[in-house]
N, C-alpha and C positions, 0 to 999 in steps of 0.2 A: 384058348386065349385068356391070358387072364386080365379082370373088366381092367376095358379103355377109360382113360379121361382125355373129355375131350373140351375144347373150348370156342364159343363162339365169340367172332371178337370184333365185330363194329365200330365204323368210325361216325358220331354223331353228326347227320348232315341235315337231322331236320324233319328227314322220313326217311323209310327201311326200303332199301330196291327191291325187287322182285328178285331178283341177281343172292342177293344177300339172304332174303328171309329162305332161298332155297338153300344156300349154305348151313344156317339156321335149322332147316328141316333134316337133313344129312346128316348134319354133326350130332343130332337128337336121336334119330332114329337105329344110327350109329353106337350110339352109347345104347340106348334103350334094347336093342337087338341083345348086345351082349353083357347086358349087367353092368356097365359101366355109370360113369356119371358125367353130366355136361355143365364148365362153366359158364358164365357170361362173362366178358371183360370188355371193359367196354376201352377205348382207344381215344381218350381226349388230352393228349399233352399238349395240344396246343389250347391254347387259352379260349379262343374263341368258339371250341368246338367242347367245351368242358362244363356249360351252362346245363343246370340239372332241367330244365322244362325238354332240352333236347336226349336226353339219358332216358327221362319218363317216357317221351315218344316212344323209342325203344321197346321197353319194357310192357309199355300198353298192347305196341305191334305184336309182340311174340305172344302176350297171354293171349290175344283177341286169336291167335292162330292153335291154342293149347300147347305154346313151344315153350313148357314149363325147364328150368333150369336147376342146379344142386348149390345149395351154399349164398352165399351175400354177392350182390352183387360186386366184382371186381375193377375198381376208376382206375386207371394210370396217372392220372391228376395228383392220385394222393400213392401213387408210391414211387415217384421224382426219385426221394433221396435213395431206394434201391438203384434206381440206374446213373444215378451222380458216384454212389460206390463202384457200380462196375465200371464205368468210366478212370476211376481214380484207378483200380486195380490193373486195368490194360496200359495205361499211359507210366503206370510205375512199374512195370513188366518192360516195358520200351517197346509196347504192339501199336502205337498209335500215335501222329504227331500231328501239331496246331495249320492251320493251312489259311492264308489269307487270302487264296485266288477266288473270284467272282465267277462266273456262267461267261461274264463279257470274257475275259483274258485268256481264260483255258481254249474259248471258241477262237481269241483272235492269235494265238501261238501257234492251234492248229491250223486256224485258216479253212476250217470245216463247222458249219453248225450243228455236228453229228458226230463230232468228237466228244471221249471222254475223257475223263482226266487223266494227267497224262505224270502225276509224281510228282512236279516241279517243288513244292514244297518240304519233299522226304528229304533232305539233307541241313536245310537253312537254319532249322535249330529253333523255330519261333515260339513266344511262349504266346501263353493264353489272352487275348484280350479283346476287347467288343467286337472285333470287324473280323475274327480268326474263331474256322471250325475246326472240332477234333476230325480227323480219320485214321483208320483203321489199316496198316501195313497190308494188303494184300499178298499171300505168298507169290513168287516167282516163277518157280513151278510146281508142276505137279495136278491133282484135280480133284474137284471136289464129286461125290456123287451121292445123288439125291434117288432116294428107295421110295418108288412112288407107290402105290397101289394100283391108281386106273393110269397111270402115263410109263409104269417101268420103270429100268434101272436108266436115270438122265443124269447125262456127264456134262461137267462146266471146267474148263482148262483156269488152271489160274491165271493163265497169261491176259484171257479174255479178261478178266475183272479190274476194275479199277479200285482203286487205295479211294473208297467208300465214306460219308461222313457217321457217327456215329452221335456228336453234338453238334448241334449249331452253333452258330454265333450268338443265337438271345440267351445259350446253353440249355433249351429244351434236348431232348433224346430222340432221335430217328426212331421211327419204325422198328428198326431193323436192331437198334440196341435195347428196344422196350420189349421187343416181341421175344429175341433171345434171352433178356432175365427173365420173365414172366413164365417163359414156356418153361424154364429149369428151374425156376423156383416153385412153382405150382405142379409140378410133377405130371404137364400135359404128355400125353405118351401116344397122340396122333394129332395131327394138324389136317383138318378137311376144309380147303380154303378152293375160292377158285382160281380156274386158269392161268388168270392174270398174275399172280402173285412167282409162278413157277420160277421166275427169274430173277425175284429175290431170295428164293430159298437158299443158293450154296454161299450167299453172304451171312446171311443168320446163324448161317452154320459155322461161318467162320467163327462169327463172334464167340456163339456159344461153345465154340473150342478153347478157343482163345482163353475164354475164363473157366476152362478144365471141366467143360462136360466133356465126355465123350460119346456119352448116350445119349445117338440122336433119337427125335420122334419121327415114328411112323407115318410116313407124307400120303396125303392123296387128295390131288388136283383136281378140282370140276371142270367140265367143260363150261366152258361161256355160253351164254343165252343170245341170241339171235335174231332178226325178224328174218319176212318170206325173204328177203335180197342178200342174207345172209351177213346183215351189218349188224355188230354190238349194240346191245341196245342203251338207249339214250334217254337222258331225261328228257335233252333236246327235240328226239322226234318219237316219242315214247310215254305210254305211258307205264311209268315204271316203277309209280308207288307203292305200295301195298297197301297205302291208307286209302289212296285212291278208288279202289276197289271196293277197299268197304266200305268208301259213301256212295259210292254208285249200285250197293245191295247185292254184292257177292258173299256168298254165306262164307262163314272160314275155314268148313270143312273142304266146301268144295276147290276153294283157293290151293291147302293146303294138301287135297290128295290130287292137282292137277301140277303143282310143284314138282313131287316126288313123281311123274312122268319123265321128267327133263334130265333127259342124262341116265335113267334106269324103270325097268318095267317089271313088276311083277310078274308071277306065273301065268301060263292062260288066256295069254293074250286080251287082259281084261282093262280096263279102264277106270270102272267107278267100284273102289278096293276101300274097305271099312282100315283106318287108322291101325287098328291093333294087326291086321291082316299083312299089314306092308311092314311095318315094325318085326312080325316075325319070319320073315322072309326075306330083308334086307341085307345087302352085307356091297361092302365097298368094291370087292374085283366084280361086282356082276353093272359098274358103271361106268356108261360108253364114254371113250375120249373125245368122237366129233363133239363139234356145239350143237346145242340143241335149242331149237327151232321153238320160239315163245310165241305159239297159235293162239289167237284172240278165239276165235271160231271154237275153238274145243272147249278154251274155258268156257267161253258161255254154252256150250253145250252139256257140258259137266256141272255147271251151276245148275243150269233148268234140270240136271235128273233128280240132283240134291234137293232144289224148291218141290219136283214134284214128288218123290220122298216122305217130304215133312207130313204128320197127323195135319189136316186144316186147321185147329184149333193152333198150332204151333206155326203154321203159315199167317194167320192172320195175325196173330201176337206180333210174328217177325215184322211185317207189311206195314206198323203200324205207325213207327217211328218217320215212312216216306208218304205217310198219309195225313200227319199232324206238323210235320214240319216244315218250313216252303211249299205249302202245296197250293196250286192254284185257286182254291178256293176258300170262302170267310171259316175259320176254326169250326164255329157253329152249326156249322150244314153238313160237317160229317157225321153220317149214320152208321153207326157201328154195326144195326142189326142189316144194314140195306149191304154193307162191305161183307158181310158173313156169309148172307145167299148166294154172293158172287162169286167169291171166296173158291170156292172148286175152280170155276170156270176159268175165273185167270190164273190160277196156282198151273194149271196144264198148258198156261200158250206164254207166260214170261219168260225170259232168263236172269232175270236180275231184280231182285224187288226194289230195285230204281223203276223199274218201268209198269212199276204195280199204277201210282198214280193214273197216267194218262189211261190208261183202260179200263180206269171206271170213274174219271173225273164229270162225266156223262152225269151218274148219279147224283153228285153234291154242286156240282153249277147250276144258276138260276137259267142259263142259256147256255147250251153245246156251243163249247169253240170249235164251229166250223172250217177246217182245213181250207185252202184256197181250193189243193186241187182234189180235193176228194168233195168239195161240190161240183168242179167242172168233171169230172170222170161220171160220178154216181146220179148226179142229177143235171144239170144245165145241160148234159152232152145226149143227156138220155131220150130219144123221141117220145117214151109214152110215160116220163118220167109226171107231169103233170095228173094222168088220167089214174097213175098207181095211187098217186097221194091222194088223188080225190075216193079213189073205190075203196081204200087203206082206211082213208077217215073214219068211212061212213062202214065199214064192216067192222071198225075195233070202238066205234062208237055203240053199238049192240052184240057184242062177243061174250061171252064168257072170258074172264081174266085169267088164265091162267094159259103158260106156257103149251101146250098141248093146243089149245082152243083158237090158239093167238097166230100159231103156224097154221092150222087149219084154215084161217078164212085166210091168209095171205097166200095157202096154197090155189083157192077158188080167184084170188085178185087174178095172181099168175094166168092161171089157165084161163077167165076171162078175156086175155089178150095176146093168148098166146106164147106165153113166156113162162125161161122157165123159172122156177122159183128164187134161183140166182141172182137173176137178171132184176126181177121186181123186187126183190128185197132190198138191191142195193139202194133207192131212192129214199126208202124208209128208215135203213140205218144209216146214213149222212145225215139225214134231217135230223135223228133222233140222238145218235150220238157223237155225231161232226167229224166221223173218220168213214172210211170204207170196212176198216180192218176191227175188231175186237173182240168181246164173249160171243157166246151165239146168240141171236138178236132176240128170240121170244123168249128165253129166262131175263135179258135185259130188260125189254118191255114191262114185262114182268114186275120186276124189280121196282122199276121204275115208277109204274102206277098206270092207270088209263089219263087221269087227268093230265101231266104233264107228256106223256106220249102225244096226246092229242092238239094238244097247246104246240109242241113242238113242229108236230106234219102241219098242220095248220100254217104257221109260221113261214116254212120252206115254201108251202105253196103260195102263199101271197108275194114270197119274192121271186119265184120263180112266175106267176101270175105278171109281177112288177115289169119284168125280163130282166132283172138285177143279173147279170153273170156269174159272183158270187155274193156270199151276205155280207162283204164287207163292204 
């Protein structure tokens, strides 16, 4: 095959869907498999969507993903007067005429909210002015066919097509006439777009006949992304950003190799695949036409192999940005070196270094924010949950401090009462760190120090003494 160019081509809304930035990954990967190149073009002919703060999003999204690109970036904004020419070339050809019907009139001739347009204009002779769009002759008969890669050989009747607009009425350029000069002037020689677009392809094609290509590009359609109930996914009930994800501490790799999942799989039945790996093994017929099914559950399951992965010196560096910024507690009271010893222990139980914070904010608060119900579980509800705290005190008040020493007397608390170490430990870590759940409790302790350990049980037990229900 000789190298592809291919294009990615975004319309600026603001942030990059999930939908897109895997178009984004495809059309890269694509190129990259076979020596080819990828542009970027970005799609702002309408005015409101041509603002450069929203192009930079863009641009930010793909680097932060390594979805490097070939060449300057490409605006539609600024090459208008390319599709004002092909506009002037079709309409002086006689392919194309002025149309002044509205949405209201087409819908109320047919008497269907599901009609399309239906020609009324193809004869009237109208010329150009504020309230009148260009469109595009449709032929009569015959059929257009689109050479797909994952979807096949797909036929469109001309009959089905309606006489299409190509200008507006503000004289911005459709889609569909932007997309046809761009693609033939830029010499794209595959289109990897998704699903959704399939049924404007054999219009584009028209166009691009129209204005004497004949050399179409090589099509291949993505399948659409999904939730469990098999609905498209939505900003509306979704979350669908890709920025999204990176403030919430999804690394890019792992974004970025649970992407290339959707719609095609590597050898091996394998999952977590090194970048260059999938790159050389890629290729467009090996990608499924159903939609594919955008698991929440996996990605964070593929995040946390990625986090647990990283060298810890490069986990803590990562951690450190959700540790210094909104975080629940004063700037000043975080301890880099106290974040470091822990550092292993929650790099093994997060998935997100979003959720680095709460599982060791324990350390840098002056007081554990105690859960409601992880005081009524671990303590209030606990019958010998008083007599642990008292025998906990008074055995880590004379203990050796270290991890090892620290499990030791709370293994003697346990068996004191019978219980097993499960059971007594829970009373100790609520008081201590205000959750049930977190690192494992004697490196925390640890961590922590004897003096605020003890300050802490202390604490619990005077409100549990109090008969407080919880501490709030």
């Amino acid at each position: 095959m000789p190298a592809p160019h291919v294009r990615f081509a975004p319309s600026p809304t603001g942030f990059l869907h999930v939908g897109s930035a895997r178009v984004a990954l495809f059309n890269w990967m694509f190129a990259r498999h076979h020596g080819g190149t990828m542009a970027l073009r970005i799609e702002d002919t309408d005015p409101a969507r041509s603002r450069d703060e929203l192009v930079e999003g863009i641009e930010r999204t793909l680097r932060w993903l390594a979805l490097d690109w070939d060449g300057e970036v490409v605006r539609q904004s600024q090459r208008l007067h390319l599709y004002r020419e092909a506009a002037a070339q079709l309409t002086a050809e006689g392919l194309t005429y002025w149309c002044d019907c509205t949405r209201e009139t087409v819908v109320a001739r047919a008497g269907s909210p599901t009609s399309g347009y239906d020609g009324y204009c193809r004869d009237r002779g109208l010329s150009i002015g504020p309230s009148t769009a260009l469109r595009l002759r449709t032929p009569d008969d015959g059929e257009t066919v689109v050479h797909d890669i994952v979807r096949g050989e797909v036929r469109f009747d001309h009959a089905s097509l309606e006489d299409f607009v190509v200008v507006r009425a503000d004289t911005t350029p459709t889609f569909l006439l932007a997309n046809a000069v761009d693609d033939a002037d830029m010499g794209i020689t595959h289109v990897v777009r998704g699903e959704d677009l399939l049924a404007s392809t054999p219009k584009a094609l028209l166009v691009r006949r129209a204005l004497g290509h004949a050399d179409d590009p090589v099509f291949a359609h993505l399948p659409l992304l999904v939730d469990e109930q098999r609905r498209k996914l939505s900003k509306r009930r979704h979350a669908v950003a890709v920025e999204e994800y990176r403030e919430k501490g999804y690394l890019p790799e792992a974004m970025r190799n649970y992407l290339a999942l959707l719609g095609w799989a590597p050898s091996g039945d394998r999952e977590i695949v090194p970048i260059e790996e999938m790159v050389a093994e890629f290729e467009l017929e090996a990608v499924n036409k159903s939609p594919a099914f955008f698991d929440r559950q996996k990605l964070d399951h593929i995040n946390a192999e990625y986090l647990r992965a990283l060298p810890v010196a490069t986990f803590v560096r990562e951690s450190l940005p959700w540790l210094m910024d909104d975080a629940p507690w004063p700037p000043e009271n975080l301890d880099p070196a106290a974040f470091e010893a822990v550092a292993p222990l929650v790099q093994a139980r997060v998935r997100t270094l979003g959720e680095v914070p709460q599982m060791v904010d324990f350390l840098f608060l002056e007081a554990p924010n105690v859960e409601d119900d992880a005081w009524e579980k671990g303590v209030a509800r606990v019958p010998a949950a008083a007599v642990v705290l008292d025998d906990a005190i008074a055995a880590f008040e004379e203990c050796h401090w270290d991890p090892t020493a620290l499990h030791e007397a709370m293994v003697t608390v346990a068996e004191g009462h019978g219980l097993k170490l499960s059971k007594a430990q829970a009373p100790v870590r609520v008081a201590v760190t205000g959750r049930t759940v977190g690192p494992p409790l004697f490196e925390s302790l640890h961590v922590l120090g004897r003096e605020r350990t003890l300050e802490r049980l202390r604490a619990a037990r005077d409100r549990l003494a109090a008969g407080h229900p919880s501490p709030r």
